[in-house]
C-alpha positions as CSV (number, residue, x, y, z in Angstrom):
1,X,0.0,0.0,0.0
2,X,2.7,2.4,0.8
3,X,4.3,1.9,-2.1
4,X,1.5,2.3,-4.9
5,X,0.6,5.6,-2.3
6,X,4.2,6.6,-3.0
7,X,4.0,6.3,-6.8
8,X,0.3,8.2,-6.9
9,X,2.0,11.1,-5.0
10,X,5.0,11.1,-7.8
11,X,2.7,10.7,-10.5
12,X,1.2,14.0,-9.2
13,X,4.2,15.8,-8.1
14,X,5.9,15.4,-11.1
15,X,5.7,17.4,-14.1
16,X,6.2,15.0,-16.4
17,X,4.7,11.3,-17.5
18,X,6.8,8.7,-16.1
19,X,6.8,5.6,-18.4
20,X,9.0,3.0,-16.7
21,X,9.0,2.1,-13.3
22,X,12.0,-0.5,-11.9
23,X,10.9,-2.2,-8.9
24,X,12.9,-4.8,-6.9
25,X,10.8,-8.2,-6.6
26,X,9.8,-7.4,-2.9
27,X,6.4,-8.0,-1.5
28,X,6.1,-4.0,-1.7
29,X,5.8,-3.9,-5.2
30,X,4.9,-7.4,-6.7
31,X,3.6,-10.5,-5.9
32,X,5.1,-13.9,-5.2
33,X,5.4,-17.2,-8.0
34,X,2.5,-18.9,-5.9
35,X,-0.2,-15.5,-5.6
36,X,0.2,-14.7,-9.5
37,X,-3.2,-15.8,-11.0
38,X,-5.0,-14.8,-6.9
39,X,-4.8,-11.0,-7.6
40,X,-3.3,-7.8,-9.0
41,X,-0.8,-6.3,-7.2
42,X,-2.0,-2.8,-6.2
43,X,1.7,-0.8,-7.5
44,X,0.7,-2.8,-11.0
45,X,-2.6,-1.6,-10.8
46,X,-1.4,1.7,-10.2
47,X,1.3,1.6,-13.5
48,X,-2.1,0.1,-15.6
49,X,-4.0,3.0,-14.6
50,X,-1.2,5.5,-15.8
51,X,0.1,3.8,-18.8
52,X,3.2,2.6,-16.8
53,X,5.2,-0.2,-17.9
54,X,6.1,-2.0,-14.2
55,X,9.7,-3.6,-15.1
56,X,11.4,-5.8,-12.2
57,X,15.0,-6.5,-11.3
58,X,16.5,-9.9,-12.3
59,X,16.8,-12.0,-9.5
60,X,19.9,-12.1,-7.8
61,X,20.9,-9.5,-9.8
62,X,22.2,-6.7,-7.7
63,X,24.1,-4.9,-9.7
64,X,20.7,-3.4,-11.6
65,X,19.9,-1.6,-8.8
66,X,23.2,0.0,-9.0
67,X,22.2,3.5,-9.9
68,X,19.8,3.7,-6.9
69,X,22.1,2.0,-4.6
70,X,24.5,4.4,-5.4
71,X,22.6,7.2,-4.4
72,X,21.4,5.7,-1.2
73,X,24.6,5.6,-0.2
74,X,25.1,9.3,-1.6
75,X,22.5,10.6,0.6
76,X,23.6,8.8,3.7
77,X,27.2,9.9,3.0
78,X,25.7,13.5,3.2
79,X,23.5,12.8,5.9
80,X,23.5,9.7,8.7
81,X,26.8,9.1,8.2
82,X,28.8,12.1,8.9
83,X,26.4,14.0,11.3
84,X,24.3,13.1,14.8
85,X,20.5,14.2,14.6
86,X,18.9,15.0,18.3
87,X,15.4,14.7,16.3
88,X,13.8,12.9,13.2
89,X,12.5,16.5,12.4
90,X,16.0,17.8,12.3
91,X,17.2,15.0,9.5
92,X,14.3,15.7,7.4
93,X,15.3,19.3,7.7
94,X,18.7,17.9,6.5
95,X,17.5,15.6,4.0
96,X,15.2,17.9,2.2
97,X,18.2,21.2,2.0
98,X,20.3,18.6,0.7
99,X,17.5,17.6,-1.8
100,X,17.4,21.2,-3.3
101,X,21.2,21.7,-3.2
102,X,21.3,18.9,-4.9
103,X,18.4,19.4,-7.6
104,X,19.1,22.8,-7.6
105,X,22.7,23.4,-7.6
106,X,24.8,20.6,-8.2
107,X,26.1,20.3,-11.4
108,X,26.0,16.3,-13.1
109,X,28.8,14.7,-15.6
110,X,25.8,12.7,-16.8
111,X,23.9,15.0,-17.6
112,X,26.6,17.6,-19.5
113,X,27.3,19.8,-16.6
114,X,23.8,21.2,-16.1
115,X,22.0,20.6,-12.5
116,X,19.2,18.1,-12.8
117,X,16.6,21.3,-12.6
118,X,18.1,22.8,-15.9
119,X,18.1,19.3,-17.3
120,X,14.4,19.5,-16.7
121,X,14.0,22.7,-17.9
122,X,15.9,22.4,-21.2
123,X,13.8,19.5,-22.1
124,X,11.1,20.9,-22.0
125,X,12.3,23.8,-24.2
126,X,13.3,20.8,-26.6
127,X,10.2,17.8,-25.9
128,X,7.5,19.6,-24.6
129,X,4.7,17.2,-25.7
130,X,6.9,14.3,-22.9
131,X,5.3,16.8,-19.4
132,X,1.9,17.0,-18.2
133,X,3.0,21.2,-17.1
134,X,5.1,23.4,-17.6
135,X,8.2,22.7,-15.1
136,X,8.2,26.2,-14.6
137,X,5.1,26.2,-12.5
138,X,7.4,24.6,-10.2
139,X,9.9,26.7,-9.4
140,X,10.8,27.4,-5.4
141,X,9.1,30.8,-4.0
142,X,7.2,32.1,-1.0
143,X,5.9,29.0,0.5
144,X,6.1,26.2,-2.0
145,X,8.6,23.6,-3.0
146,X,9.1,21.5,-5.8
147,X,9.3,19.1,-3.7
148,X,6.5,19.2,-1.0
149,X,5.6,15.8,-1.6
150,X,8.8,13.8,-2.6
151,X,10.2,13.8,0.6
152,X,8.0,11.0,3.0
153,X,9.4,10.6,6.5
């Protein structure tokens, strides 16, 4: 449940359509060999609903989920790991300043030296038909965030 509530938020929170989803093979997101044929898994459900094609990871595979274990670890590098939190509420402070430095500010190799916002923002100068709004709507100001909902805690 948490999860396909997780990928409803995104799918609003975001300003473009996502079109694959990679899930790991865990009870979360899928359902075992022997309940197959019982029921619909609710995330599935979800991806139907949105035109979502639900891919999983190979099994004992690890090395798919590379790119998000790698910046699991990033974020606890710049978090858990290197400072002491006297609250929750102080390392979702953290977590989310972080978050926007990172979206905001941080300039990728991947991506040809632009931060992942300007990524964003070119392609939608480029592919506009591939976003549900304009990006722009989204920018930080008095009171909002870009990402009021992509941080759960």
């Amino acid at each position: 449940m948490i999860a396909a509530e997780f990928l409803r938020n995104l799918i609003k929170a975001l300003p473009y359509k996502i079109h694959k989803v990679r899930t790991d093979n865990g009870i979360q997101c899928t359902n075992h060999d022997h309940h197959k044929n019982a029921f619909t898994h609710i995330v599935e459900r979800v991806c139907n609903e949105h035109q979502i094609e639900h891919r999983k990871t190979k099994i004992k595979h690890p090395w798919t989920n590379g790119q998000v274990e790698r910046m699991n670890r990033t974020l606890k590098e710049a978090t858990v790991n290197n400072f002491h939190y006297a609250s929750h509420d102080e390392l979702k402070q953290h977590l989310h300043a972080y978050l926007m430095a990172y979206t905001f500010a941080k300039r990728l190799k991947a991506i040809k030296g632009k931060t992942p916002w300007q990524f964003i923002l070119n392609q939608w100068t480029i592919h506009p038909e591939y976003f549900t709004i304009n990006p722009n709507h989204f920018l930080a100001g008095l009171n909002t965030s870009p990402f009021r909902i992509l941080v759960f805690f």
